[in-house]
N, C-alpha and C positions, 0 to 999 in steps of 0.2 A: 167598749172593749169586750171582748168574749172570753169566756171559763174557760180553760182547755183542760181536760179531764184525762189522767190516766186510771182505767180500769182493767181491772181480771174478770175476766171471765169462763166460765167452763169450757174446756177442751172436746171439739168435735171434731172426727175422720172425714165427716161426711159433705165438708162443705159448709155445712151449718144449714143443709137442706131439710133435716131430720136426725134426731135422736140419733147414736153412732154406738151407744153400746160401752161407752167408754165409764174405768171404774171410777172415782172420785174417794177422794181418803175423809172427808168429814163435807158439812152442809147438808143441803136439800138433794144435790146430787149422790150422795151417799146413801141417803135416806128412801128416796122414791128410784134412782136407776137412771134418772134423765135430768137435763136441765134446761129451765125455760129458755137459754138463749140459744138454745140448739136448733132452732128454728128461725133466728138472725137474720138469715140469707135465702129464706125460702121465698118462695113466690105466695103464699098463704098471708105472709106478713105485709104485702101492699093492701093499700087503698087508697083514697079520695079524700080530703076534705077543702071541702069551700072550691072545689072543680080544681082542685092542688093537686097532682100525686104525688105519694109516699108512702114512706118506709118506714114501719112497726120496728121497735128491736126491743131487746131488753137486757137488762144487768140488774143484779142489785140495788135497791134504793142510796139517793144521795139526796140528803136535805140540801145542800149549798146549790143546785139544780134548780130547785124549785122556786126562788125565790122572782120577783117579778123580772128584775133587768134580767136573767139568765135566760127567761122562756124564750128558746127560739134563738139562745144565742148559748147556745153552749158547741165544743165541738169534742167529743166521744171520742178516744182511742183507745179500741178494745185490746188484749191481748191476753194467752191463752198459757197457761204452763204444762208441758208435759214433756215428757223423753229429756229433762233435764235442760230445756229452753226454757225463755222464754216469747211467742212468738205474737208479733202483731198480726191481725186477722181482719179488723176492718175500722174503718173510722167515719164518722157521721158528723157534718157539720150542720150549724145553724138548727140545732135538738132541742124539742122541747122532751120533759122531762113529768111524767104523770105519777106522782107518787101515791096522790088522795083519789082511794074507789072511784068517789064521785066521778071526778077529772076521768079516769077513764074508759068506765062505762059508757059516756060520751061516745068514743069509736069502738068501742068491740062491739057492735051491732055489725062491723066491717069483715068478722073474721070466721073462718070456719074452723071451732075449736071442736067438732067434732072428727074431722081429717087428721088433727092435728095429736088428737087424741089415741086415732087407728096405730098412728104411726110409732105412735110413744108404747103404746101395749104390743105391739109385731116385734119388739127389742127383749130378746129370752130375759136377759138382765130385769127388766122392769116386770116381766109375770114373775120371777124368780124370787125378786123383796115383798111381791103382792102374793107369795105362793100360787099361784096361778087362778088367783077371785078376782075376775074382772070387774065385779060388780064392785067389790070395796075399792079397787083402781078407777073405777068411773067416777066414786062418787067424792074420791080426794082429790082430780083431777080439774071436776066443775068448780069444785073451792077455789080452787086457785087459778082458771084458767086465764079470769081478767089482769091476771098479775102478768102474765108473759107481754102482753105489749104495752111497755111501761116507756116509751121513747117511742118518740116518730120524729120525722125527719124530711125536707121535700125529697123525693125521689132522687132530683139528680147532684144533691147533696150526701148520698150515701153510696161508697166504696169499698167494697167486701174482695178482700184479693184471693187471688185462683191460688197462688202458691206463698203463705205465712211471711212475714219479714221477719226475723230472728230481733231482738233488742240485747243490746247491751246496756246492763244496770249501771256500770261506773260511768259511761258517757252522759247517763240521763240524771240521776239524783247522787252519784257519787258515792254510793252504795254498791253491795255486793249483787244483791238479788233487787228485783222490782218485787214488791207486796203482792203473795200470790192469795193475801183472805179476801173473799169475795163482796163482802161485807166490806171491804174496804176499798178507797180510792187515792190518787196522788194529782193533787194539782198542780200545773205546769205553766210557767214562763212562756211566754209566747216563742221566747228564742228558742226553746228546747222543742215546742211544738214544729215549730218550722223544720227542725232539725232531722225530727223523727219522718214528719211527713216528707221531708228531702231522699231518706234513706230508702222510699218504697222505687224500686227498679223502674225505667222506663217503659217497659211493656206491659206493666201493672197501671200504668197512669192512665184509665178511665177519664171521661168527661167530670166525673164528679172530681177526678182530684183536685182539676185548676179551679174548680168552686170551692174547693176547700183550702186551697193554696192561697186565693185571694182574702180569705175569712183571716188566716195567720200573717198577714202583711204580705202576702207571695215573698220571693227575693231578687236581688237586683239583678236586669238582665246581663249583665258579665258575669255575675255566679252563677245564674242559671245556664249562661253560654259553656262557661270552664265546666259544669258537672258533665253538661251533653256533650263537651268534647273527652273529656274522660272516658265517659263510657262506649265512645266509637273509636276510643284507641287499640286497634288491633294489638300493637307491638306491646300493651302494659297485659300480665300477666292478670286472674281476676282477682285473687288478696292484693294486687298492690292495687288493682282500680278500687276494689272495697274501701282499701285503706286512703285512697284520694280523696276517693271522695266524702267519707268522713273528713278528712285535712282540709277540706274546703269548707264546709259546715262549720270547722270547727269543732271537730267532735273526735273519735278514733281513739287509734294510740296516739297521734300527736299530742292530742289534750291531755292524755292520759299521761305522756311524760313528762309534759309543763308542768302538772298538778305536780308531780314528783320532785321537778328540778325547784320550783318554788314554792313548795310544800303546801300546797295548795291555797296558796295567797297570792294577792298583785304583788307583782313585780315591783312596783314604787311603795304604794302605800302597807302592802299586807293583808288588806281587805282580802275576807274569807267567804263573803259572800256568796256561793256559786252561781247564783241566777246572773248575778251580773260583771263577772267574770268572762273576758271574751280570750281567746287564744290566738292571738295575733301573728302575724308571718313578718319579720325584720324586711327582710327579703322581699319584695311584694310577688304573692302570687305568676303572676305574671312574667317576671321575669327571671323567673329562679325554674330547674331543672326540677324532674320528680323527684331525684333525693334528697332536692334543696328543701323541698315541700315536703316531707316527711320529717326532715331534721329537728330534732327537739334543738338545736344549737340556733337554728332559726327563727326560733320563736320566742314571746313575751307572755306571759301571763298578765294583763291590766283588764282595770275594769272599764265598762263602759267609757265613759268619757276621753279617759286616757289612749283608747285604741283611736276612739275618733281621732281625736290630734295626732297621733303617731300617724296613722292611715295617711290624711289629707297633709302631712308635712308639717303640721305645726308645732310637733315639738320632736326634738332627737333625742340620743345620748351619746355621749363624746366616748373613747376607748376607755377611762374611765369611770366609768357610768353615771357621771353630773347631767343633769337633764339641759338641752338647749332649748331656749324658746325660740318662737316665729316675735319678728319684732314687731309683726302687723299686732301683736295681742297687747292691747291696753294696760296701765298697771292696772287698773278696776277690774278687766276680766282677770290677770294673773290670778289676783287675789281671791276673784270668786272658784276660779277652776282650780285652786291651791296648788299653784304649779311653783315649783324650784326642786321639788328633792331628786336625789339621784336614785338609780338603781338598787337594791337590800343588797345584791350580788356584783360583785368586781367581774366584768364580763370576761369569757374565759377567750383565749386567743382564736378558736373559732366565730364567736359572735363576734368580736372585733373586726372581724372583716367584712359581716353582713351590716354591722351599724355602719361601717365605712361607705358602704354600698346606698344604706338610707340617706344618709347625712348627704351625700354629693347627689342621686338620683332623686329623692323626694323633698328631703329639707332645703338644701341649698335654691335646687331648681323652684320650689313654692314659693321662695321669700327673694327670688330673684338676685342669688349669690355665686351665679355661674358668667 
């Protein structure tokens, strides 16, 4: 299984082709006028190894990277804070991860940190901290130069988008903000990986994404079919296609109102768990109208398991909200999958009508009660 990594890293205008000039409020950016990963998405930062190509990048050190299973199996999602966002900007799958000089050195015989160098001293900001002594900026520069490609990546495993994807923090960690210290990281659930990488636009989807899509499970061809038809629906305005298609992921204000409607627990047990908490549709996708798919009255908050069984028919809930089994389920599995309790919530006279809808369209029809 692979690390999925969320990281910050410094804000660039430029593409991430070169240094942009931009001010940074503490760090190394602060300090020098530039930052190493501002050259991310340059063409400087390819090369070769083992007749492989690839892509250099760099962030901040992470130990949990390094460690053996991870090499070459991590997948990088950078993103950037500024103007009061925060925004994704590229993500790197199958990463190794070069924390120790040694490791390295190895590929910076590949790089021409002397170009890289021009470009960083042509940014008035960077003569400005160095009062304009190139020579003291030269020779802080060479210090550190091995540091900037600290991640490579096979080439067509790396996806740098032309226009930022915005992130929302309460979809992803259920927080206000995503961690903007650079020095810091946030590991991620494969569901949330998937989630994020779902939320990059269709005409940002590069060859590298479906290698990185496949890295995170991809998702099942009816969801990928329902997002593609979302976003070629002429007639939906683009906040309500935004908001679909979060609601399809699972993610959005739908989620955002389930966590509300039950306080950020399942629905049966209370489990608070968020990693595995799924936000379920009463109503199945498919056969429910866009405002049915937006309705927080249409949804459940369960975890894993429980969604399974709901989804495939095998367990409902009655009007008032006793849980029904599928009578194909064994007493041995009842008991393992600890199924009987009802609902925390008396369902309100809206959800009574979409459980009505489950129980005769998914439940009944599964257990062959039509």
């Amino acid at each position: 299984m692979s690390l999925y990594i969320l990281k910050p890293i410094f804000w660039n205008s430029k593409d991430y082709k070169e240094p942009s000039g931009h001010k940074a409020g503490s760090g190394f950016p602060f300090e020098e006028g530039y930052g190493h990963e501002e050259w991310n998405n340059s063409d400087l930062m390819r090369f070769s190894l083992d007749n492989i190509p690839q892509r250099a990048f760099h962030t901040e050190g992470i130990e949990a990277a390094t460690s053996l299973e991870n090499l070459g199996n991590t997948v990088v999602f950078m993103y950037a804070c500024h103007d009061g966002r925060q925004d994704l900007v590229g993500v790197a799958g199958s990463a190794t991860h070069r924390l120790e000089e040694r490791e390295r050195r190895k590929i910076t015989g590949n790089f021409d940190f002397r170009a890289m160098r021009q470009q960083a001293w042509a940014e008035p900001l960077v003569r400005e901290k160095y009062k304009n002594n190139e020579t003291e900026f030269n020779k802080s520069f060479k210090k550190g130069e091995t540091w900037i490609p600290n991640w490579h990546c096979p080439e067509d495993h790396f996806l740098w988008l032309s226009e930022p994807v915005t992130l929302s923090a309460p979809n992803i960690t259920g927080k206000s903000r995503l961690i903007p210290r650079f020095t810091s990281h946030t590991v991620i659930p494969e569901e949330v990986a998937k989630s994020i990488l779902h939320q990059i636009p269709f005409d940002q989807r590069k060859p590298a994404w479906k290698k990185i899509d496949e890295l995170v499970g991809g998702l099942t061809s009816s969801l990928e079919q329902d997002v593609y038809a979302i976003a070629n629906d002429k007639l939906i305005s683009n906040t309500d296609r935004q908001q679909l298609q979060l609601a399809r992921v699972g993610q959005g204000n739908f989620r955002s109102k389930l966590d509300g409607y039950w306080q950020n627990g399942c629905a049966v047990t209370d489990c608070q768990r968020r990693e595995v908490l799924r936000a379920s549709h009463i109503k199945p996708w498919r056969s429910s109208t866009n405002e049915e798919r937006l309705d927080v009255e249409n949804g459940l908050l369960l975890t894993a398991n429980f969604d399974a069984l709901f989804d495939r028919g095998l367990i409902s809930f009655s009007d008032t909200g006793e849980m029904l089994i599928s009578a194909s389920l064994t007493e041995s599995e009842r008991n393992l999958l600890q199924l009987g309790s009802a609902l925390r919530k008396r369902p309100s006279s809206a959800q009574r009508k979409f459980l009505a809808f489950h129980r005769q369209e998914i439940f009944c029809k599964t257990n062959g009660e039509y």
